[in-house]
N, C-alpha and C positions, 0 to 999 in steps of 0.2 A: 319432745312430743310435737308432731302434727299441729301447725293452727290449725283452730277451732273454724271452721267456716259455715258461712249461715246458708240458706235452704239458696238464696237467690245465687251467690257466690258460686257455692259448687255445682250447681244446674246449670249456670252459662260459662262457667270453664271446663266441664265435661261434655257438653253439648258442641263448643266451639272446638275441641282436643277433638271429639267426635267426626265432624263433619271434615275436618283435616284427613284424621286419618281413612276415613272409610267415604267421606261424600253424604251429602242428603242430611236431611234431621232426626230427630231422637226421641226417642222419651228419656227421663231417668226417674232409678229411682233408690232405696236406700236402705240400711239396715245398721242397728247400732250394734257397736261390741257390749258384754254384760261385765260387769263385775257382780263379785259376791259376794253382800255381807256376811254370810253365816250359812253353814250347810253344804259342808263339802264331801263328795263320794258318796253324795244319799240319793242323788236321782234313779239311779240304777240299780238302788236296794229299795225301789216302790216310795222311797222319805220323803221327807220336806225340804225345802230348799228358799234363801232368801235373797233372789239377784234383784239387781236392778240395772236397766241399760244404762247405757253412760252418753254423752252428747259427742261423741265420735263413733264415725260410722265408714260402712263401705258403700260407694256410690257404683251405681250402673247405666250409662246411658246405653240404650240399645235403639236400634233399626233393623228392620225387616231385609233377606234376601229373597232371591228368586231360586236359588238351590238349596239343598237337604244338610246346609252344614254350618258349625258356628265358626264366627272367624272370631276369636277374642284378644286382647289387647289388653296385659296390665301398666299402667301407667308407672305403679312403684316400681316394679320387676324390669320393665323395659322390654318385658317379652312374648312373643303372639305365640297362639296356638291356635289349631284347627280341629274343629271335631265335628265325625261326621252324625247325625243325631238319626241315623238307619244303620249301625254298623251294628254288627249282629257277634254276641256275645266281648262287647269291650272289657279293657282289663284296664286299671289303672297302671299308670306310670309311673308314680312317686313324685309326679311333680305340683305343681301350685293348680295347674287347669284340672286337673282330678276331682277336687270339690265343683269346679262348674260340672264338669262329665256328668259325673255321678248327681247332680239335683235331676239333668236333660233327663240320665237313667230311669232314675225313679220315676218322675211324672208318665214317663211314656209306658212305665213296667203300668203306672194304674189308669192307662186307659186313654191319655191324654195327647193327642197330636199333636207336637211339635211343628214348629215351620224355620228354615233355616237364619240365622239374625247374624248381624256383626255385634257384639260387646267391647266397650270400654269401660274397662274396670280404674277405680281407685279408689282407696281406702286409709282412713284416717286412724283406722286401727292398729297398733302395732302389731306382725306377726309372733307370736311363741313367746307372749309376754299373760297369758293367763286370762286374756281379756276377750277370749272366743272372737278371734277375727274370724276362724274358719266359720261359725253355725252366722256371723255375718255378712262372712261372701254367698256361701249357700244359702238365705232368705231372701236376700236381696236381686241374685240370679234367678233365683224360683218364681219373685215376683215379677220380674221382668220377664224371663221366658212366660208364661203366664198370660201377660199382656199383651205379647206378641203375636201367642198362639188363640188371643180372643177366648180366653176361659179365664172364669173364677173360684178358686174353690174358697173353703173357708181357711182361718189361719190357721188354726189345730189342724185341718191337715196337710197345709203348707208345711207346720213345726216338724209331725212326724213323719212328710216325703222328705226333709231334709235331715234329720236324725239318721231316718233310713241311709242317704247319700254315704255319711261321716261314715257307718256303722259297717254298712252290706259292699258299698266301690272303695271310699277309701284303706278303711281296714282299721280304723279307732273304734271302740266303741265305748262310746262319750253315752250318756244317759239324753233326756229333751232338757235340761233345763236351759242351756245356751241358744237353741233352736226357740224355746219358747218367752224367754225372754227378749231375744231379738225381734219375734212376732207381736207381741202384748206389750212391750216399756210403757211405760207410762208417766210423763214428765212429773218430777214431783214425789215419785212413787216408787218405794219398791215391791216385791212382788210375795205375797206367800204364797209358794207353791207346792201343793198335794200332787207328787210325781205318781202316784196310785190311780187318780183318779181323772187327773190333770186337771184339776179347775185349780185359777189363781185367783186369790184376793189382792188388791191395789193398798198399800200401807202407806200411809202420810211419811215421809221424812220429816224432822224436825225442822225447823227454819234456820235454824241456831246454830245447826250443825251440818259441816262441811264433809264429803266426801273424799278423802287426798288420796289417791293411788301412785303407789311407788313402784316403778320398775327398776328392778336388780339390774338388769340389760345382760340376767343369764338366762336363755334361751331355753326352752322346752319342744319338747317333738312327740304329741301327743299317741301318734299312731306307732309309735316303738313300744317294745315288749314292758315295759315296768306298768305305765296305766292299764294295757287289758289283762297286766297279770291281775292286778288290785282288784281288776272286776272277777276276774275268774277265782281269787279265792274267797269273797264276800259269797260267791254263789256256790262255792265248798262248804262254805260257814252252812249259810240256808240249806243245805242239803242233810249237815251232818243234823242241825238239830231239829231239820223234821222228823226222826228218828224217834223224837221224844213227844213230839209235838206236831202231829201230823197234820194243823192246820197251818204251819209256817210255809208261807209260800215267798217269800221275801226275808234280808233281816229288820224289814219295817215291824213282823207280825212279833216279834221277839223282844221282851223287855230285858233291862240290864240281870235284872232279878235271874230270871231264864237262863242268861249265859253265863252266870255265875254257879250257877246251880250246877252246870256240864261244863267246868272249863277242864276238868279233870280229863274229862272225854273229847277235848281239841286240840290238836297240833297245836303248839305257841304259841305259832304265826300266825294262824287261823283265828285262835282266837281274840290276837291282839286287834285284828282289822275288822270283826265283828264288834269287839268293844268301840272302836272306833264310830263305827255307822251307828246304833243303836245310840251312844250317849251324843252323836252330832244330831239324830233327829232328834234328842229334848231338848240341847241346845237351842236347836230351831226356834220352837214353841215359847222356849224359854226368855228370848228375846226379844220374838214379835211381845210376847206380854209387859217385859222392859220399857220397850219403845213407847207402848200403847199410856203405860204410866208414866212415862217419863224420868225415868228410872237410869241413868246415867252409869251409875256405880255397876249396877247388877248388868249392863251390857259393857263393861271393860273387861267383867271377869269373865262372862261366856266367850268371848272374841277368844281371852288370852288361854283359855281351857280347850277352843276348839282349836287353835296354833299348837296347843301343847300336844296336843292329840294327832294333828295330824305328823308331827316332827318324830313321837314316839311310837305310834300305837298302828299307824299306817304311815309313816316313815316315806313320806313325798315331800318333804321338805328339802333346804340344801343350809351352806352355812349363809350364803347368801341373804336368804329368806332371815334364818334365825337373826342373823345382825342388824336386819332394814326394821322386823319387830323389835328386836332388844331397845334398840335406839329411840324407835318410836315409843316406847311406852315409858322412857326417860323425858319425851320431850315435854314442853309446856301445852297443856289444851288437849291434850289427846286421850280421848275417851274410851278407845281401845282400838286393837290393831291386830290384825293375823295376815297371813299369808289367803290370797284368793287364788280359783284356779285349781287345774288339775296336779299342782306341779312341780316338781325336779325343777325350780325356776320360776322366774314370771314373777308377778309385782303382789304389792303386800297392798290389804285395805284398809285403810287407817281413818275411822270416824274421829272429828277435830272439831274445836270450839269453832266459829268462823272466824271470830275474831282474833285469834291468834295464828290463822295458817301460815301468815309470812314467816312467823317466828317458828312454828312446825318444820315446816319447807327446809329452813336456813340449816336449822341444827340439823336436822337428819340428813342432808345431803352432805353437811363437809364430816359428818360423822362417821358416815357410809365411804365417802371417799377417801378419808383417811384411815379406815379399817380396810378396804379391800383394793383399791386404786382406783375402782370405779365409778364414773361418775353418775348416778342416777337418772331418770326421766321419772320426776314429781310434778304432780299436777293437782288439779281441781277441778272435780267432772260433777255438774249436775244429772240427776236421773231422766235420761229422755225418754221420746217417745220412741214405738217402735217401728217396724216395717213402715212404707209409704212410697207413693209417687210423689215426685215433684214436681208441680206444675207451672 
């Protein structure tokens, strides 16, 4: 994993990288990737959701041009792209600049006059590791085009012009909760989040207790067909059993009770991803109440019910995922663990004593690497802040 670098570090090495590559000064400014304690596949069924950002971020310095186009520059990637921000019905390309495109898109579809900038990108996020680098390029761009173009909006609708980008130019469609965690983190804090209504509540972390995310280093590609199929049969689920229940506008509106009551009346499959979403929003609730009593035992078991769920029941899991869990929940201090993330991939959350993370760390990596050949990227991320300039 990426060191960690502090606000002053990577503003005078993006800024410096900057003025190399394009001339003149900069602003920057920043956005963190999210993990997610608890609350998977519910954004987008109206649910609840429990991220919290993490202290790795994607950085943006930007400057102003005198023409109508962006010149951008990823520093990871090593490679530029141009885009013109008047070009009249754009298409995306499949490539990494797509997420910039597509924020430029949106702001300008609401109203919002762009002016042509150079970008230097970098990002401490891993890509297709589960930890929303994408809704943190696209916050981060948003706020810097933004700046450029001398407008402010507020962050809720920063979160849904860049939801919009993922959703309507890339072609994913991810629910807000990665969009609105990158906008709201709040060091210290993770977040409950009412996807219905989108207000978030700020939740203490315990002190005691460590964050350790593990990456598989097996890859995911959000905008391929398995994630928007998940969304499109969750909204088959809500369709069939408004049928019964013609106030169901989501399967937020639907309790387990409900879909037990018509599983006779749903495909399988259907109803196995509906049981999924409904018992992950109690999970939710069920754990912000955990936390709040301090309750340890009863957040190991909700973690390892929503891993089980989603491995069976919505089937995004890999064997990956299942071994980086299994291990975890063998090791010393670890209070529970699932898989975060949309994903076929990408890294596992493992809530840990603090004081035993080295001993965490140790066993799950040579465990992992002697189950699958792979060597892991584990770390220790506190919950940061969100969006921001640097100054």
């Amino acid at each position: 994993m990426p060191h960690v670098r502090t606000d002053t570090e990577a503003r005078n090495n993006l800024a410096a990288a900057f003025s190399k590559r394009f001339g003149g000064i900069s602003r920057v400014f920043r956005a963190p990737g999210r993990v997610n304690l608890i609350g998977e596949h519910t954004d987008y069924n109206d649910g609840f959701a429990l991220p919290a950002a993490i202290d790795r971020y994607t950085w943006v310095a930007i400057g102003p041009r005198s023409d109508a186009s962006l010149h951008v520059f990823s520093e990871n990637l090593k490679q530029a792209a141009e885009i013109d921000v008047h070009e009249k019905n754009p298409v995306a390309q499949n490539r990494w600049s797509d997420y910039v495109q597509g924020v430029a898109v949106m702001l300008q579809a609401s109203g919002i006059k762009l002016r042509g900038a150079n970008l230097l990108i970098h990002s401490d996020v891993p890509s297709g590791s589960g930890l929303s680098s994408s809704a943190a390029l696209e916050v981060s761009v948003g706020k810097a085009l933004l700046a450029i173009a001398d407008r402010e909006i507020g962050l809720l609708e920063l979160a849904k012009l860049c939801q919009r980008a993922e959703n309507e130019f890339v072609g994913a469609r991810c629910g807000i909760m990665d969009q609105f965690a990158a906008c709201f983190g709040r060091a210290g804090h993770a977040i409950l989040l009412d996807c219905r209504s989108l207000q978030g509540s700020a939740l203490p972390l315990p002190a005691n207790i460590s964050m350790v995310i593990c990456n598989t280093m097996v890859k995911h590609e959000h905008s391929g067909g398995e994630y928007n199929a998940r969304r499109a049969q969750c909204e088959e689920g809500a369709r069939l059993l408004k049928n019964w229940n013609p106030a169901v506008k989501a399967l937020r509106d639907v309790s387990l009770n409900d879909l037990e009551a018509h599983r006779v009346d749903l495909p399988e499959v259907i109803y196995r991803r509906c049981r999924h979403v409904i018992g992950e929003n109690a999970r939710v609730l069920d754990t912000v109440k955990a936390l709040r009593e301090e309750n340890p035992a009863a957040i190991g078991n909700l973690m390892a019910e929503s891993h089980r769920s989603l491995r069976d029941d919505f089937e995004v899991s890999c064997k990956e995922l299942d071994m980086m869990v299994e291990l975890a929940g063998k090791a010393e201090g670890t209070i529970g663990a699932r898989m975060t993330g949309g994903g076929f991939g990408g890294c596992s959350i493992n809530l840990v004593e603090s004081a035993k993370v080295e001993t965490f760390r140790g066993f799950v990596s040579s465990g992992y690497a002697q189950a699958t050949g792979k060597t892991p990227d584990i770390y220790v991320s506190a919950a940061g802040d969100g969006a921001s300039e640097i100054l």
